[in-house]
DRENVEX-933919 format. One record per residue (C-alpha): chain; residue number from 1; y, x negated, z. Coordinates in nm, 3 decimals, always signed. Example, Ala and Ser with C-alpha at 12.3 -4.5 7.8 and 13.67 -1.06 7.14 Angstrom:
2
 unit pos      c2      c1      c3
    A   1  -0.450  -1.230  +0.780
    A   2  -0.106  -1.367  +0.714
END
This chain:
306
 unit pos      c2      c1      c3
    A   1 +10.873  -9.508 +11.474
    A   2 +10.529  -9.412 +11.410
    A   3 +10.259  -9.699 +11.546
    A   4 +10.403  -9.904 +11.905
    A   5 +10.208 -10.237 +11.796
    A   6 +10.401 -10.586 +11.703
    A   7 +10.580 -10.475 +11.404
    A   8 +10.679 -10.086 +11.482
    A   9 +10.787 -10.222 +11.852
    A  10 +11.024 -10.500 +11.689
    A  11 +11.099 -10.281 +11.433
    A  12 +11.262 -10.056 +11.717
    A  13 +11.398 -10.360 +11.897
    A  14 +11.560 -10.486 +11.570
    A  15 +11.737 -10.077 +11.493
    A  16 +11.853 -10.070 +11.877
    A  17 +12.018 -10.420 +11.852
    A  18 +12.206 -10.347 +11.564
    A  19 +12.317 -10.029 +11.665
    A  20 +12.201  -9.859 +11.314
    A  21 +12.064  -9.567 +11.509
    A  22 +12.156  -9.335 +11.773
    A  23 +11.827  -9.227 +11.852
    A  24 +11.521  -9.398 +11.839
    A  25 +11.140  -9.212 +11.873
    A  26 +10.856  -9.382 +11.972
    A  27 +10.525  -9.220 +11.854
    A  28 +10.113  -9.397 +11.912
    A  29  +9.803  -9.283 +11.975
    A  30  +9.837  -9.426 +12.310
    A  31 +10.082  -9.236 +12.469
    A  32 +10.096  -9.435 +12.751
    A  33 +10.193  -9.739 +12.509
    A  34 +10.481  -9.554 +12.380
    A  35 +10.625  -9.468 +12.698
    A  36 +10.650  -9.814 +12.825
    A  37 +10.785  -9.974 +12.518
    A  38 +11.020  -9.688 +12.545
    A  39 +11.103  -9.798 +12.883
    A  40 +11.163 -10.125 +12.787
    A  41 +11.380 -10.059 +12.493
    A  42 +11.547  -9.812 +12.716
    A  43 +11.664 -10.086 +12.961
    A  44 +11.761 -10.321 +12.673
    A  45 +11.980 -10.073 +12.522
    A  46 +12.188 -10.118 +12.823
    A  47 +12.290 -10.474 +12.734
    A  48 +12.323 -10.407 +12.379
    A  49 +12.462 -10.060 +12.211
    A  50 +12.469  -9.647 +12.294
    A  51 +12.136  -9.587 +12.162
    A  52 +11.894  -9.337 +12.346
    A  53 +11.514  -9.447 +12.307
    A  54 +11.252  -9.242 +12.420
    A  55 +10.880  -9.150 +12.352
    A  56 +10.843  -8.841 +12.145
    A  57 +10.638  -8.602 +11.948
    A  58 +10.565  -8.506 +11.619
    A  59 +10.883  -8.224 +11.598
    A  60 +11.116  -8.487 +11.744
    A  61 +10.973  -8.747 +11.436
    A  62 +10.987  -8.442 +11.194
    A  63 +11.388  -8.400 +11.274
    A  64 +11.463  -8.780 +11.201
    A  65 +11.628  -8.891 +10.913
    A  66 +11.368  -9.186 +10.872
    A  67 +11.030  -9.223 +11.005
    A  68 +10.886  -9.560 +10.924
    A  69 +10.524  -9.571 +10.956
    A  70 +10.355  -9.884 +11.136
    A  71 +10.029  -9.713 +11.228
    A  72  +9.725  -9.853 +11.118
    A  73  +9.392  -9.957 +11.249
    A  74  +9.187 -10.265 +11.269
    A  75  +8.908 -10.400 +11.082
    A  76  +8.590 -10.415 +11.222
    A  77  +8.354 -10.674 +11.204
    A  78  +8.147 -10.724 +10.882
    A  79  +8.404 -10.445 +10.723
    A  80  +8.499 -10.489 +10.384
    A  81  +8.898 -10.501 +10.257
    A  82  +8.863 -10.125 +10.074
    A  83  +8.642  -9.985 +10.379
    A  84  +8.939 -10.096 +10.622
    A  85  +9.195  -9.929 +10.347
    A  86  +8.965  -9.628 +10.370
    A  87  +9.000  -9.559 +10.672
    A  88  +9.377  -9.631 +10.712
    A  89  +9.421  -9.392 +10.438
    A  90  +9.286  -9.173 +10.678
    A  91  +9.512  -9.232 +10.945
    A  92  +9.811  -9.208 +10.701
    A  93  +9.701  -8.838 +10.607
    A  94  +9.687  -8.738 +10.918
    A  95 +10.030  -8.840 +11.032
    A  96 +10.147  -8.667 +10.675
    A  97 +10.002  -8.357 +10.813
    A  98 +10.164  -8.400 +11.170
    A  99 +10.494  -8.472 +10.995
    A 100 +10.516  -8.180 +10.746
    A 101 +10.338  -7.904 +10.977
    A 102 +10.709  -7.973 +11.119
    A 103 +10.906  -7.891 +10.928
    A 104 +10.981  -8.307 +10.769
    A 105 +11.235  -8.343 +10.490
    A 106 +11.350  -8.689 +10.587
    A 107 +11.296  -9.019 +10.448
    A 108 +10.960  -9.235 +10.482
    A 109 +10.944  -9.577 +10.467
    A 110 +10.599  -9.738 +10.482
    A 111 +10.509 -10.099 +10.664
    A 112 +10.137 -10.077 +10.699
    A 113  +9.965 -10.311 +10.485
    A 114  +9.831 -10.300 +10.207
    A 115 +10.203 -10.117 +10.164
    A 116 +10.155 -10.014  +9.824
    A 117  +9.840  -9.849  +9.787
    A 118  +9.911  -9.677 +10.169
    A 119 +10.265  -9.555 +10.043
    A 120 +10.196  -9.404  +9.718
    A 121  +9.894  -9.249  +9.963
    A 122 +10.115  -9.106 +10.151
    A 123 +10.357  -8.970  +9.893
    A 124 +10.077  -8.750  +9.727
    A 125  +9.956  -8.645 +10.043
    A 126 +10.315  -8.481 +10.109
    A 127 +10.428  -8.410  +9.795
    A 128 +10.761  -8.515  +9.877
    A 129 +10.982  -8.625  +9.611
    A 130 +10.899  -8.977  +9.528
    A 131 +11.220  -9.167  +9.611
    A 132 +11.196  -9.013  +9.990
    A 133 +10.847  -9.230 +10.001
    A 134 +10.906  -9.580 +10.010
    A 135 +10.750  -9.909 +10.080
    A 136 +10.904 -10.228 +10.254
    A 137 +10.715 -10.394  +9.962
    A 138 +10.857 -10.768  +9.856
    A 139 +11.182 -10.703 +10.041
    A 140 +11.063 -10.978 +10.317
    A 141 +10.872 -11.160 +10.000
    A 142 +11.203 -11.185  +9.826
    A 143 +11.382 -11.293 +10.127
    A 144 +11.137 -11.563 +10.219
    A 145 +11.153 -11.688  +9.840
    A 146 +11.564 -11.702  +9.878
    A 147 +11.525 -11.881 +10.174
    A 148 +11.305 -12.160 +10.047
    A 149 +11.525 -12.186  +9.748
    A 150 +11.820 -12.205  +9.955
    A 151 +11.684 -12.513 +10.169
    A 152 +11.599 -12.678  +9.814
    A 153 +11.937 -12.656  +9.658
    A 154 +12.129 -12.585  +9.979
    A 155 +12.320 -12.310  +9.922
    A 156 +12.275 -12.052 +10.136
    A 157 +11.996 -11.807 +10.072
    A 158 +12.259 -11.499 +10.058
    A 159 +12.417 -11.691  +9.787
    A 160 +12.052 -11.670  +9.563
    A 161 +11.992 -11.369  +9.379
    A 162 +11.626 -11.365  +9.308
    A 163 +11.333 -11.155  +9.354
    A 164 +10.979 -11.171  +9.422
    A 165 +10.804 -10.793  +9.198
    A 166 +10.475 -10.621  +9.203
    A 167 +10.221 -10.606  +9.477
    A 168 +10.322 -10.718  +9.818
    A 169 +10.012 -10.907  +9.770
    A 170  +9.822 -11.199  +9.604
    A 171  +9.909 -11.094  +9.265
    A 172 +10.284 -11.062  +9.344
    A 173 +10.525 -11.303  +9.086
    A 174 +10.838 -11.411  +9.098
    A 175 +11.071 -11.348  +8.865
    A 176 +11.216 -11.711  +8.824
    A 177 +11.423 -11.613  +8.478
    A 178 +11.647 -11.376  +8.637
    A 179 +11.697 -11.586  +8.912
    A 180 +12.058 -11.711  +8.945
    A 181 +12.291 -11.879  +9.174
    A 182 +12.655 -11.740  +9.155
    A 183 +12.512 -11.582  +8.826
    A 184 +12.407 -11.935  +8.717
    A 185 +11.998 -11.991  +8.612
    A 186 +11.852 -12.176  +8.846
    A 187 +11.727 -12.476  +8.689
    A 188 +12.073 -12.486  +8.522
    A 189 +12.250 -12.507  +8.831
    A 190 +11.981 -12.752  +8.911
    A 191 +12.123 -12.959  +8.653
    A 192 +12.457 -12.945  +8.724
    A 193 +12.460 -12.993  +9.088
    A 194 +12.248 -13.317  +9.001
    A 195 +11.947 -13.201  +9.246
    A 196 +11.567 -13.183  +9.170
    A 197 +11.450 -12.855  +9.042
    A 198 +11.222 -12.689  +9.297
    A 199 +10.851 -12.680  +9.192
    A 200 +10.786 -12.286  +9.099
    A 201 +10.489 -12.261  +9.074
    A 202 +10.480 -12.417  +9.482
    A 203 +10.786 -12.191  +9.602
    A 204 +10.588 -11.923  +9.540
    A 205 +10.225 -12.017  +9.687
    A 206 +10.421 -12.110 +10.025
    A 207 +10.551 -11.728  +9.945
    A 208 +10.209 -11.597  +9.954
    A 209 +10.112 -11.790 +10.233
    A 210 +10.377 -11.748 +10.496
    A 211 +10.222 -11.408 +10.619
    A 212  +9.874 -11.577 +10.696
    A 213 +10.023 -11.906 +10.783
    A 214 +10.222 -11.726 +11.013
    A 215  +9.920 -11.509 +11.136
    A 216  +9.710 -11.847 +11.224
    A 217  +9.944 -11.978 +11.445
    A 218 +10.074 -11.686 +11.627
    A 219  +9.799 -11.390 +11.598
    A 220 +10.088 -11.128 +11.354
    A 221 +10.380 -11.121 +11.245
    A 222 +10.676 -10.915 +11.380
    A 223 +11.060 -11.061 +11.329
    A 224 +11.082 -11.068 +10.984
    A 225 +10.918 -10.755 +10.896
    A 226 +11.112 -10.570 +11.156
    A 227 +11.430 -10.721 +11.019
    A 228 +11.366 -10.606 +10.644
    A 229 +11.271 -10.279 +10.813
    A 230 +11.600 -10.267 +10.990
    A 231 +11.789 -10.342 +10.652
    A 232 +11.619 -10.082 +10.448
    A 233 +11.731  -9.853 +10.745
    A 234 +12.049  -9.931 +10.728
    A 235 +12.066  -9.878 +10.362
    A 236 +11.960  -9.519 +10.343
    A 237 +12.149  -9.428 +10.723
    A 238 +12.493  -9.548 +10.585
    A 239 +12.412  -9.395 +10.185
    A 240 +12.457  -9.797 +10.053
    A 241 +12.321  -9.744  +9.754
    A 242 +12.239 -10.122  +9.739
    A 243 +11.987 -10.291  +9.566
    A 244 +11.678 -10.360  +9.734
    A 245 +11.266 -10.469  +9.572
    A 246 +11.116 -10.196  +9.810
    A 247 +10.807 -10.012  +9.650
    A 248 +10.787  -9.703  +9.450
    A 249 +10.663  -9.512  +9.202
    A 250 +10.714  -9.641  +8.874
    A 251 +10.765  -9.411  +8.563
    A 252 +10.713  -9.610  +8.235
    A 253 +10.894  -9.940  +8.352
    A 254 +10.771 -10.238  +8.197
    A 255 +10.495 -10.000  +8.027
    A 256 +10.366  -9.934  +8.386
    A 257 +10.380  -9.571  +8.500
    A 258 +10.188  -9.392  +8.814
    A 259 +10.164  -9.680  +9.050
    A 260 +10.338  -9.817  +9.371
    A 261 +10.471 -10.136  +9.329
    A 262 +10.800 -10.312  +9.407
    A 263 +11.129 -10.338  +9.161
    A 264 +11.483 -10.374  +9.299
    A 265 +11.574 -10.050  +9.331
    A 266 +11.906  -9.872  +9.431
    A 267 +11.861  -9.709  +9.783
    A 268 +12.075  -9.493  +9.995
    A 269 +12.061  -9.117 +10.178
    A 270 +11.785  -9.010  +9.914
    A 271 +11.539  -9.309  +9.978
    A 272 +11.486  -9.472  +9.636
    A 273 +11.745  -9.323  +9.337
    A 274 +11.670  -9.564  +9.087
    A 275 +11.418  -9.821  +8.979
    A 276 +11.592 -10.142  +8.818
    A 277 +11.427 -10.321  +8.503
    A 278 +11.530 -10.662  +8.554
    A 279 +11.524 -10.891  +8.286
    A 280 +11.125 -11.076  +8.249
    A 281 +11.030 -11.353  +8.013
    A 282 +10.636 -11.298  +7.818
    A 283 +10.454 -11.419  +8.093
    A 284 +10.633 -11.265  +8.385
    A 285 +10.563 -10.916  +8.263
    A 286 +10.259 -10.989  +8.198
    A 287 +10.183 -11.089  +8.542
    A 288 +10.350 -10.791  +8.640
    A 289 +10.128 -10.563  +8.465
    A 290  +9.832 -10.735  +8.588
    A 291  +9.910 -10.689  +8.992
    A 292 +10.021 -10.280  +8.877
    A 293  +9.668 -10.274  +8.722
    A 294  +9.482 -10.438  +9.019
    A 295  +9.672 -10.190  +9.265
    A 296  +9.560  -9.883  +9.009
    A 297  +9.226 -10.013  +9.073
    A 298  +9.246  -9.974  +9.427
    A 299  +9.391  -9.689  +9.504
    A 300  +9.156  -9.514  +9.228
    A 301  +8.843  -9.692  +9.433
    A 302  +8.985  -9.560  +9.765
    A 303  +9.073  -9.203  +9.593
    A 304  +8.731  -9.155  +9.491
    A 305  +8.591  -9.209  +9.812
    A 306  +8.806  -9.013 +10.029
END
């Protein structure tokens, strides 16, 4: 676990309570920092499973089988949105370098926001294969949007198979006509069970807003991230090979090629193995292809000036 603030320190919290890993690294900046949330965890573990936690270098990261990356720094007053990315990308390189002067053949999964422009950074920094570079892209947007769902038409969320594709941003969409419950279209089953039909266009606004809804009240967010991190974890650990709208590289999907962005996509041992084209009405793709183009933007800007 590279980065000991809210979400890498839950993050751990959230792999030690579930028992996913045996070992858990710590890695900051702030050494110090590490070695007392190690401490921490360390005592937890003994009211929850055999896991050994400690705080650790770059050859003890190198040797895991997944290093998620929650480092990142913070903006600074007057800073604009792509200086702030700038500079992240910078911390990001670094901890590329640290990773592979070691020897690093694992998988990466990425958490620092803005996760899509910082993974496929971090991916062409390494030159590791592309499915061993991941994002936690809409994984917790998708969630949140089966959630809300759920409460509408209460069936529970687990039940709802529908996902939230592109940017794990603003110009994210949801991909309401290959949503289904028990492989029936929503506003069908809507229909049929004799309930109102959620407002779309609403579920997924409160989507968008929950991170800095959240943020206002509290200061960050930390459970929910950690727990999608935990799941994608647990997906490549135990080779699942389940389906899961993490961010990648995409390769002519949807007419979108050499951008990060999130599809479901199968993932197990390798990281990513295969990018899903799920089905999208006119409009949908369209939206699609406009947040891949406004994340091309970005990283290009950022690229240019780094």
């Amino acid at each position: 676990m590279v980065g000991c603030g809210h979400v890498g320190t839950t993050s751990a919290y959230a792999l030690l309570t579930t028992g996913l890993a045996r070992e858990v690294v710590l890695l900051d900046l702030d050494a110090r920092r590490a070695e007392g949330e190690a401490m921490d965890l360390q005592q937890a573990a003994a009211l929850a499973r055999p896991v050994e936690v400690w705080a650790g270098d770059w050859p003890d990261a190198a040797r895991a089988e997944v290093v998620v990356v929650a480092a990142g720094v913070g903006g600074r007053p007057g800073e604009s949105r792509l200086d702030l990315l700038g500079r992240n990308v910078v911390v990001i390189r670094d901890v590329m370098e640290r990773l592979l002067s070691h020897g690093f053949g694992g998988v990466l999964l990425m958490t620092t926001n803005p996760v899509d422009v910082l993974a496929q950074f971090a991916q062409e920094f390494s030159g590791l294969a592309v499915g061993r570079v991941l994002g936690s892209g809409t994984v917790l947007d998708s969630a949140r949007l089966r959630a809300m769902l759920g409460r509408a038409l209460g069936v529970e969320p687990r039940s709802i198979h529908a996902h939230v594709v592109g940017e794990h941003g603003d110009s994210e969409i949801a991909a309401w006509s290959s949503a289904r419950v028990a492989g029936v279209r929503v506003r069908e089953f809507c229909a049929g069970a004799g309930v109102e039909c959620p407002d779309f266009d609403e579920l997924l606004r409160r989507v968008r807003r929950a991170a800095p809804d959240i943020i206002e009240r509290k200061g960050h967010t930390s459970y929910a991230i950690a727990s999608c991190v935990a799941r994608i974890c647990e997906a490549v650990l135990r080779d699942e090979r389940t389906v899961l709208p993490v961010s990648t590289r995409l390769t002519g999907q949807y007419g979108i090629s050499d951008v990060y962005l999130s599809l479901p996509c199968v993932v197990g041992r390798a990281g990513v193995e295969r990018v899903i084209e799920i089905p999208l009405d006119e409009e949908e793709t369209a939206g699609l292809r406009a947040s891949a183009d406004l994340l091309r933007r970005t990283f290009e800007s950022v690229k240019a000036g780094v």
